[in-house]
N, C-alpha and C positions, 0 to 999 in steps of 0.2 A: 504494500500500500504506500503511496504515496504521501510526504508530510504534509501535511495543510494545515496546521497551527505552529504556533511558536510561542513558546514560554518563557518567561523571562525570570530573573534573579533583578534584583532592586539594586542593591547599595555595591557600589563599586564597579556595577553593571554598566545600570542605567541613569545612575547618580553618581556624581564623584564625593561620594561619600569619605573617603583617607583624609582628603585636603578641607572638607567642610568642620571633620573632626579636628586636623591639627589647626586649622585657625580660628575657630570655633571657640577648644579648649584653652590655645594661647591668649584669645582675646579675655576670657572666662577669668585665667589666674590673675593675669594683670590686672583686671578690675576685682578681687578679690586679695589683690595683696599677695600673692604665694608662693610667685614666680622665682623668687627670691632663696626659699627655703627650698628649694631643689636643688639649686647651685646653678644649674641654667637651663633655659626655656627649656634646650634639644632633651635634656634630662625629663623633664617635667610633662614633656610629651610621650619621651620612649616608658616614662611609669605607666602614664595611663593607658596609652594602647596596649602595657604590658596586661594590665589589670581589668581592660574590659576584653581581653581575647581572655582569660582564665575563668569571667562572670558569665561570659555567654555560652563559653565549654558547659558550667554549671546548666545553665540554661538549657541548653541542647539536649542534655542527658538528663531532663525534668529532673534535677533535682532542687530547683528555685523555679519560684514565677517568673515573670516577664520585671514585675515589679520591684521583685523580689532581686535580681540581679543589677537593677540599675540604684537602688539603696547600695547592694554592698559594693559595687564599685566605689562609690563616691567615700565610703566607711574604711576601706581598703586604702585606695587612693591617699586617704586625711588620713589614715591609722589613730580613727578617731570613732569611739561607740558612740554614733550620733543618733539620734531617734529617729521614726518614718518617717516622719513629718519634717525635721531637718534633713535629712538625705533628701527627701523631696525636694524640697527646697532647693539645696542647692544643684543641684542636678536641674530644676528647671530653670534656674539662672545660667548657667551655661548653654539650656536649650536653647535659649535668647540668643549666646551669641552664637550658635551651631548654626540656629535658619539664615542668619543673617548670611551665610556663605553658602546655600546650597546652589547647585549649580547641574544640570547635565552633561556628562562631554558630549562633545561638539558632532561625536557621527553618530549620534541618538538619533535626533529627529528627522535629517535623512536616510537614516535605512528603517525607521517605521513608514517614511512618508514612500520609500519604494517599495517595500512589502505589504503597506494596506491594504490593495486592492486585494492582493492574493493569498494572504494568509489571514489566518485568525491569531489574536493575540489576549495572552493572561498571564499571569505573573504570580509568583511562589516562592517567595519570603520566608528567611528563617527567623521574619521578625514580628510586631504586631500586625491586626487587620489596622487597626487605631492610627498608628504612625504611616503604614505605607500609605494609607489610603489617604490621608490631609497631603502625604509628603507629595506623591505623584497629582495631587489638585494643586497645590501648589506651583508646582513647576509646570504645570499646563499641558500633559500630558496622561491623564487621571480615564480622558474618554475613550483614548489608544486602546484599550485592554477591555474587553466586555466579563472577566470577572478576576479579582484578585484573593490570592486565601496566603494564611501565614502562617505558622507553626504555633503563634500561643494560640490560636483559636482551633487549628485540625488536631492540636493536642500529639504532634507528630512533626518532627524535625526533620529536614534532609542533613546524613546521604541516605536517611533509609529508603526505603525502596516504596514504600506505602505513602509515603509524604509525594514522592513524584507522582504515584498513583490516583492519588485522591484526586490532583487536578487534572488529571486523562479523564478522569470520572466526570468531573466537572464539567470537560467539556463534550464529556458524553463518544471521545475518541479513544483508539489503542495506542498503549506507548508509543509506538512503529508511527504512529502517523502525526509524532508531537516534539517538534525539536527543544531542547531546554539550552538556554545562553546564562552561563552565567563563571563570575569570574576565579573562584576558586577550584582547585585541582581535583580536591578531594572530593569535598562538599556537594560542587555541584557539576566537575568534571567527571569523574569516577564513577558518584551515584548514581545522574541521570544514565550515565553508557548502560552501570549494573540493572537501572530498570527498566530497561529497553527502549530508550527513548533518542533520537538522534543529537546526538551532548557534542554541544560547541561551547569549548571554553574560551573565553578573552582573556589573553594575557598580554594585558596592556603595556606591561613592563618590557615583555621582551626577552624574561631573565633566564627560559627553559625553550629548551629544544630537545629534540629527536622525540621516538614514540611509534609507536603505531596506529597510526590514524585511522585505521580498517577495525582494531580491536578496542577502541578509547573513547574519550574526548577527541573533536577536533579542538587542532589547536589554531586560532586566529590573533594577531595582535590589534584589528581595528575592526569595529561591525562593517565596515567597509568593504570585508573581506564575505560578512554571512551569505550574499545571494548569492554567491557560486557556490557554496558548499550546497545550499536549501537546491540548488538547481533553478533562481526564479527566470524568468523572462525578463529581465529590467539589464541597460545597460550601467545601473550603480554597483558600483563594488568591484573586487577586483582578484585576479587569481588567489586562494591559500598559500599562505606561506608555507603549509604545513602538510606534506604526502607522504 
């Protein structure tokens, strides 16, 4: 069977979610005074990313809520027993300065606007319905997807293989017929290949090579490259770097 949807991963995907967090958080300590007690910013960034890739491990592997992980980040982070209500808090003073930098990269909205006509599109988040769903209204791209689901709500995380499943279900399609894009190896390169679904990873970076692209993830470094893998009719995009 032929693909005729396309699934998407959010943050890092289709958002540049790394640079929203580091200037986001920079902006955060500095108006919180903190910056200082780090020794310097680059420190103060490489804590936190260290400490929300360890809260959202938690997360992934239910053994925290959604809620629940973004308190002890901040708890972690301070190495400070702060209460809900203060972890909240601060956490959503930094959300202030995190939107303030959200941004899509730049080959987002031309390879939705070449693949519109001919695919279908939905998106599957290892994060809230809550945040994707204001995030992609936000950025003006919210109508792109006719349905979005996210692991604190399907109660199911990827790479498992039920979490890719859910949204085939969704869209009422077979894995075979559902390409999943998104930009980590494991998570959502690896998974989607193991749930039968045509996996194209973006690795924007650049930083991995070789593979088998017959038995894996493909590997692309720009969406520019998706409509020759999907096979579409459009002359956007451009050969794979990756055979």
């Amino acid at each position: 069977m032929p693909v005729v949807a396309v699934l998407w991963d959010v943050d890092d995907t289709l958002f540049d979610y790394t640079t929203a967090d580091r200037e986001g958080m920079r902006a955060h300590l500095a108006a919180e005074g903190l910056l200082a007690g780090f020794g310097t910013p680059e420190l103060a960034l490489a804590r936190w990313r260290e400490v929300t890739d360890s809260q959202w491990a938690r997360f992934s592997a239910g053994e925290t809520t959604f809620q629940g992980q973004r308190r002890d980040r901040v708890r972690v982070f301070l190495e400070t027993p702060l209460s809900d209500a203060e972890a909240d808090n601060w956490f959503e003073r930094y959300i202030g300065h995190y939107e303030t930098a959200w941004a899509l990269f730049p080959d987002v909205l031309p390879v939705l606007d070449a693949l519109g006509a001919d695919y279908r599109h939905a998106v599957l988040s290892n994060s809230s319905l809550t945040v994707q769903e204001r995030k992609l209204r936000v950025l003006g791209v919210r109508d792109r997807f006719e349905t979005v689901l996210c692991a604190a709500e399907l109660g199911i995380s990827k790479p498992d293989a039920a979490a890719f499943h859910a949204a085939c279900e969704a869209l009422e399609l077979a894995p075979r017929q559902v390409a999943y894009v998104g930009d980590h190896p494991e998570i959502d390169g690896r998974g989607a290949a193991e749930a039968g679904l045509l996996s194209v990873w973006i690795d924007r970076d650049g930083a991995c090579t070789g593979g088998d692209a017959q038995a894996g993830p493909r590997r692309i470094t720009s969406l520019a490259e998706l409509p020759a893998i999907l096979g579409a009719d459009t002359r956007f995009g451009a050969p794979s770097t990756f055979r």
